[in-house]
C-alpha positions as CSV (number, residue, x, y, z in Angstrom):
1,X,0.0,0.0,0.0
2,X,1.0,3.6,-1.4
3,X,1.3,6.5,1.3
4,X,-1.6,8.0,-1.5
5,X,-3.8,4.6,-0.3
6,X,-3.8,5.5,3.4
7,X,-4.4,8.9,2.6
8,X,-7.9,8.0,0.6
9,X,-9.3,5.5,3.3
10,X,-8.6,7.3,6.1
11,X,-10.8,10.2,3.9
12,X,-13.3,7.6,3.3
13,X,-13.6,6.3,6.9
14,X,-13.4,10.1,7.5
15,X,-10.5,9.8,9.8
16,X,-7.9,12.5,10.4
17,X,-4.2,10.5,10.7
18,X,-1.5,13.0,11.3
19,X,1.3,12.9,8.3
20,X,3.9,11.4,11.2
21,X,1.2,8.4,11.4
22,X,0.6,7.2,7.4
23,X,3.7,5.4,7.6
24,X,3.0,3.5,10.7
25,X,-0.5,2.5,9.0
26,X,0.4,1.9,5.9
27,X,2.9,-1.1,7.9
28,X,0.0,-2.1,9.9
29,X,-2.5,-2.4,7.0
30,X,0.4,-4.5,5.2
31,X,1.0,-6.4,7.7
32,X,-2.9,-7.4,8.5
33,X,-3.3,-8.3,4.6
34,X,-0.1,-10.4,4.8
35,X,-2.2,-12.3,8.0
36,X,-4.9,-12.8,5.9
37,X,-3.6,-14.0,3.0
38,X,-2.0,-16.9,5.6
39,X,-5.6,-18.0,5.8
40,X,-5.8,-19.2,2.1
41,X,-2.9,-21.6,2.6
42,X,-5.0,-23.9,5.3
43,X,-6.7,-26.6,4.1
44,X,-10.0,-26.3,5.1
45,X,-11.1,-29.7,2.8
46,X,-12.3,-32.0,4.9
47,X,-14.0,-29.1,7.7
48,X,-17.7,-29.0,7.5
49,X,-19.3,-25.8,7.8
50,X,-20.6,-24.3,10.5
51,X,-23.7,-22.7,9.9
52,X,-24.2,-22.0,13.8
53,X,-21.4,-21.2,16.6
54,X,-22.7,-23.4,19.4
55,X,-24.5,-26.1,16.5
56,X,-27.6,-25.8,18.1
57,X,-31.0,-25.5,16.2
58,X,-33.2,-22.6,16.9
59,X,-36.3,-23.0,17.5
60,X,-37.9,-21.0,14.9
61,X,-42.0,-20.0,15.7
62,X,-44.7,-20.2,13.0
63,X,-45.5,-16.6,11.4
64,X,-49.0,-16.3,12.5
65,X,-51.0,-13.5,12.5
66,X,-52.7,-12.0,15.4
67,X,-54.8,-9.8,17.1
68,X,-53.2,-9.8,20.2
69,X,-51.2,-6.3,19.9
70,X,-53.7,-3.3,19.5
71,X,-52.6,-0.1,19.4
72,X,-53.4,0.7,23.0
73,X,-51.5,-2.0,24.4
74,X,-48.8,-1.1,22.4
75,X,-48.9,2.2,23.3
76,X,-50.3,2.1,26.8
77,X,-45.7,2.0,28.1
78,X,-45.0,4.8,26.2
79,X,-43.4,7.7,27.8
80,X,-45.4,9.9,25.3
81,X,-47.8,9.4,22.3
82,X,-49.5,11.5,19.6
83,X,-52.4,10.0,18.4
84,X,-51.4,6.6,17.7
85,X,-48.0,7.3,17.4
86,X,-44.9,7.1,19.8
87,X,-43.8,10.8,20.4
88,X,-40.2,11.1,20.8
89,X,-38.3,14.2,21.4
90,X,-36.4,15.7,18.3
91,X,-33.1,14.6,17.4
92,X,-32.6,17.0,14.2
93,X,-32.6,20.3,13.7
């Protein structure tokens, strides 16, 4: 990686790196791409995949409809409400 690379993702992950810094990241990012390139070399043949960390199904419900939620239960914890509507303060000006 160029000094010109670390320079265009630190502008797109908006970050400001001080000019006494690209050189340490740009080793860094080398280095980490280097690590991950090790990866290819395992053979990974004869490994299953794992489709679920602790291989245990989830119990999945049926998507039924119901008419258990109406709006004024739904509403009837909220802090505020307009109509039937959540009212929450503004965040934008």
């Amino acid at each position: 990686m160029s000094d010109i690379d670390i320079k265009r993702i630190s502008y797109l992950a908006k970050l400001k790196l001080p000019s006494e810094k690209e050189e340490f990241y740009s080793n860094s990012l080398k280095d980490i791409i280097k690590w991950v390139d090790n990866l290819k070399k395992v053979d990974t043949s004869k490994t299953e995949p794992l489709h679920n960390v602790t291989e245990k199904t989830v119990s999945i419900r049926n998507d039924e409809v119901s008419k258990s939620n109406s709006v004024d239960d739904v509403l009837s914890n909220a802090p505020e409400r307009a109509q039937n509507f959540f009212k929450v303060p503004k965040v934008v000006e």
